[in-house]
BAMAR-202249 format. One record per residue: y, z, x of N, C-alpha, C in turn. Coordinates in steps of 0.02 Angstrom, whole numbers, padded with zeros to 5 digits, always signed. Example, Ala and Ser with C-alpha at 12.3 -4.5 7.8 and 13.67 -1.06 7.14 Angstrom:
! BAMAR-202249
-00284+00390+00660-00225+00390+00615-00165+00390+00660;-00112+00354+00642-00053+00357+00684+00002+00394+00645;
//
This chain:
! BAMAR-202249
+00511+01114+01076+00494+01053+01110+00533+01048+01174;+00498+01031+01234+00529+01004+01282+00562+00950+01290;+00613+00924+01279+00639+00856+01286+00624+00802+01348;+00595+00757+01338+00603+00704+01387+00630+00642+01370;+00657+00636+01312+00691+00572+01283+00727+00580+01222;+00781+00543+01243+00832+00556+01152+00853+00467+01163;+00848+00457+01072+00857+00396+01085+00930+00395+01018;+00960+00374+01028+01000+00362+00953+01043+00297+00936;+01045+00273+00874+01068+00208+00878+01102+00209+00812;+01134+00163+00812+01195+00167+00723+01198+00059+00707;+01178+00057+00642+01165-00005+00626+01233-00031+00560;+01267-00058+00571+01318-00089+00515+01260-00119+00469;+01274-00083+00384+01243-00091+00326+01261-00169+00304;+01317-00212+00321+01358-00261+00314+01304-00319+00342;+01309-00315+00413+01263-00331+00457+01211-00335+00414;+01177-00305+00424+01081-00306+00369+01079-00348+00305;+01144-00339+00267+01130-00371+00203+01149-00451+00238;+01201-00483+00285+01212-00529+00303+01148-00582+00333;+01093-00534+00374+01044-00564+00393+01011-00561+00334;+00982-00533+00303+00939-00556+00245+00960-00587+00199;+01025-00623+00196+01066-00674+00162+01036-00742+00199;+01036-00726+00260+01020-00787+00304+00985-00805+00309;+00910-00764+00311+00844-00762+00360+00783-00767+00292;+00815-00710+00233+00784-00667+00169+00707-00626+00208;+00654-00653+00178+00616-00594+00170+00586-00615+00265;+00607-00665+00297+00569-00665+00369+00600-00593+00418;+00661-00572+00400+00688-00507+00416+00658-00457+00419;+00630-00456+00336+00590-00374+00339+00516-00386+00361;+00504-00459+00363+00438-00438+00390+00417-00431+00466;+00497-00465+00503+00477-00451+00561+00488-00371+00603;+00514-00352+00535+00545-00300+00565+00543-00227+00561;+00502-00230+00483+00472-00175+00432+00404-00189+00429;+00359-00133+00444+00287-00133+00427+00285-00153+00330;+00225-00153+00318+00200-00166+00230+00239-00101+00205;+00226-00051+00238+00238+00023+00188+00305+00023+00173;+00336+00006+00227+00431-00004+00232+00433-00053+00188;+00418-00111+00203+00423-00153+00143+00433-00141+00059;+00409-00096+00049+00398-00083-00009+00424-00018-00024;+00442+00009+00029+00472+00074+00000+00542+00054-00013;+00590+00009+00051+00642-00040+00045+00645-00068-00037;+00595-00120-00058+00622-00163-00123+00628-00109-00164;+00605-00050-00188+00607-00013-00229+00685+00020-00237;+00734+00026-00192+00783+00047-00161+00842-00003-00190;+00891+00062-00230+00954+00035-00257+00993+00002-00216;+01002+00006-00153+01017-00016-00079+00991-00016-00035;+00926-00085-00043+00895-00119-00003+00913-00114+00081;+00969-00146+00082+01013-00169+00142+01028-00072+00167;+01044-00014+00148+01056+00022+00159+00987+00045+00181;+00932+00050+00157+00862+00073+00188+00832+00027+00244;+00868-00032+00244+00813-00076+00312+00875-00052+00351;+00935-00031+00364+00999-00035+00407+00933+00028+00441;+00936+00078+00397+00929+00142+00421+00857+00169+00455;+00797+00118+00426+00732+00111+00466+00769+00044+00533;+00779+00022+00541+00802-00031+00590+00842+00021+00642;+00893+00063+00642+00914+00144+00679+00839+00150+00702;+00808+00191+00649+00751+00230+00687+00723+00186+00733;+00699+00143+00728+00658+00091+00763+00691+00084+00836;+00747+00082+00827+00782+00065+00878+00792+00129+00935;+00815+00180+00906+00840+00269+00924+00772+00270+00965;+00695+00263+00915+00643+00279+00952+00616+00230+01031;+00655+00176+01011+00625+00124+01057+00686+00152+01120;+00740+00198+01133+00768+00202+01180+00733+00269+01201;+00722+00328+01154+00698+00385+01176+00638+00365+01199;+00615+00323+01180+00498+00307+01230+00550+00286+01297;+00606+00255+01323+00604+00237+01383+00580+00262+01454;+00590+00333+01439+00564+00392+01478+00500+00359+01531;+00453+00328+01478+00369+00356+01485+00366+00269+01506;+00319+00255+01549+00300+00186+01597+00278+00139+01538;+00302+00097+01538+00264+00038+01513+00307+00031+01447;+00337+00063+01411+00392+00086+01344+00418+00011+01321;+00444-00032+01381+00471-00091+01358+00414-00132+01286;+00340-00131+01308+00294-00167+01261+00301-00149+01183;+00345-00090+01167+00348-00045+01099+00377-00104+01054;+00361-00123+01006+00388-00192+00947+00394-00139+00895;+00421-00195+00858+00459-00160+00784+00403-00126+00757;+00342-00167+00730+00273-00178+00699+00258-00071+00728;+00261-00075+00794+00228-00015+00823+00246+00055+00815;+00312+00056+00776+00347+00096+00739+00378+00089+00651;+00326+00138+00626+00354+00147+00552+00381+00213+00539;+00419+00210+00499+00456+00263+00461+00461+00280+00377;+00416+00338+00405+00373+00371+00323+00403+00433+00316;+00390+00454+00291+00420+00533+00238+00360+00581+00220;+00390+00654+00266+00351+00718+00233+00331+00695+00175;+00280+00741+00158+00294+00755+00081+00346+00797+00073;+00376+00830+00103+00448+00861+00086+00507+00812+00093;+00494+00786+00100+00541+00716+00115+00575+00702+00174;+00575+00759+00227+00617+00716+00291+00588+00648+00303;+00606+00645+00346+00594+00562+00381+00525+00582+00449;+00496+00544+00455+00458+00552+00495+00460+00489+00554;+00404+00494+00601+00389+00420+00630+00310+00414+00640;+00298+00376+00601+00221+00338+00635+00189+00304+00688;+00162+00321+00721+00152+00240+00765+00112+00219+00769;+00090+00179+00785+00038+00107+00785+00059+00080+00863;+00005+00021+00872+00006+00001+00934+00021+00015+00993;+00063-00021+01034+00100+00009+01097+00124+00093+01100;+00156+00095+01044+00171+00157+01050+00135+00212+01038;+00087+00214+00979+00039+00265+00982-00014+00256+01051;-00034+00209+01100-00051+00213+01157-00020+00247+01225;+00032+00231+01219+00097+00258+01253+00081+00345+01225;+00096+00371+01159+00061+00438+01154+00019+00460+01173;-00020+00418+01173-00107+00442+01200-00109+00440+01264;-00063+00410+01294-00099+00426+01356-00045+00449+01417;+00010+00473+01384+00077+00537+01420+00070+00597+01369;+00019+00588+01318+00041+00655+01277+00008+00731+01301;+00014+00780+01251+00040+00784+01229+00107+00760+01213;+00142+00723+01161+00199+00709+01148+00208+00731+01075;+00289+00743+01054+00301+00737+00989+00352+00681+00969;+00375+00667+00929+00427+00644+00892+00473+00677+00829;+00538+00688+00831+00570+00709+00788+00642+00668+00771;+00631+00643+00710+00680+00605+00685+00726+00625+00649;+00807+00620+00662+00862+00629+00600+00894+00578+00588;+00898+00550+00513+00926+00487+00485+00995+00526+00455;+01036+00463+00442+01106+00473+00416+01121+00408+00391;+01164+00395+00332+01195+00338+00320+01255+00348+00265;+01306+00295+00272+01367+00298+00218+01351+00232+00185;+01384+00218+00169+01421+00136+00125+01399+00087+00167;+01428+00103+00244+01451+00038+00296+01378+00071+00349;+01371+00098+00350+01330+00102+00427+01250+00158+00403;+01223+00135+00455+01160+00197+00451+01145+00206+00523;+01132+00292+00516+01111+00316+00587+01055+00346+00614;+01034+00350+00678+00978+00369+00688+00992+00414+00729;+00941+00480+00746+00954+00505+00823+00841+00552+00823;+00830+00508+00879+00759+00527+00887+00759+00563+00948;+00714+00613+00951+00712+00662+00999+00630+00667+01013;+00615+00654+01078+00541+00628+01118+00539+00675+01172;+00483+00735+01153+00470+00770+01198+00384+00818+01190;+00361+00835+01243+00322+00897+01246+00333+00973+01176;+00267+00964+01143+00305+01039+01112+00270+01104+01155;+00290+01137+01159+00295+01202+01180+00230+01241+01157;+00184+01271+01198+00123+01313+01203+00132+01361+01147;+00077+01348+01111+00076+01382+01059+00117+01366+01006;+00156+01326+01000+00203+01296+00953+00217+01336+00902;+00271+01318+00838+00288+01376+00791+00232+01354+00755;
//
């Protein structure tokens, strides 16, 4: 892949459970598509899976800065689903799958991380390469 954007962001796990103490379920819905939703409640640490889709969301929304118009990208316009091998992936919807369509070829490649206290993101937004592997 050619790189034209890296986005990366790190979310306090503390943080997440504090807003959904505050806010409860208006959090994940403003912030998590249905699929997240539900992949989240299923999750021994709730607060540890929205910290760590809330990263991606974010990582990706700095790596689209690259490409014109990027500011319109909302939470809604980015989800985060799983290979069937299980990495992490990114979906998009709205703004942003438009934004693909119409600078792409583009790819997206996501790496998640998280401990106890924090979750991390680092997204990498670029051209892949002719003929690809």
């Amino acid at each position: 892949m050619n790189v034209l954007g890296i986005g990366i962001d790190l979310v306090d796990v503390a943080r997440v459970e504090r807003m959904i103490k505050r806010k409860g379920q208006r959090v994940t819905q403003k912030l998590l598509t249905p699929r997240e939703q539900a992949y989240v409640a299923q999750l021994h640490l709730p607060a540890r899976g929205i910290a760590a889709r809330i990263a991606a969301k974010e990582a990706a929304y700095k790596a689209f800065q690259v490409l014109p118009e990027a500011r319109g990208v909302g939470w809604q316009d980015l989800e985060v689903l799983r290979h069937a091998d299980g990495r992490p992936m990114l979906q998009l919807h709205g703004e942003a799958a438009r934004l693909v369509e119409r600078h792409g070829p583009i790819e997206l490649q996501l790496s998640l991380t998280h401990s106890e206290a924090t979750a991390g993101a680092v997204v990498l937004l670029g051209r892949p390469f002719p003929g690809g592997p």
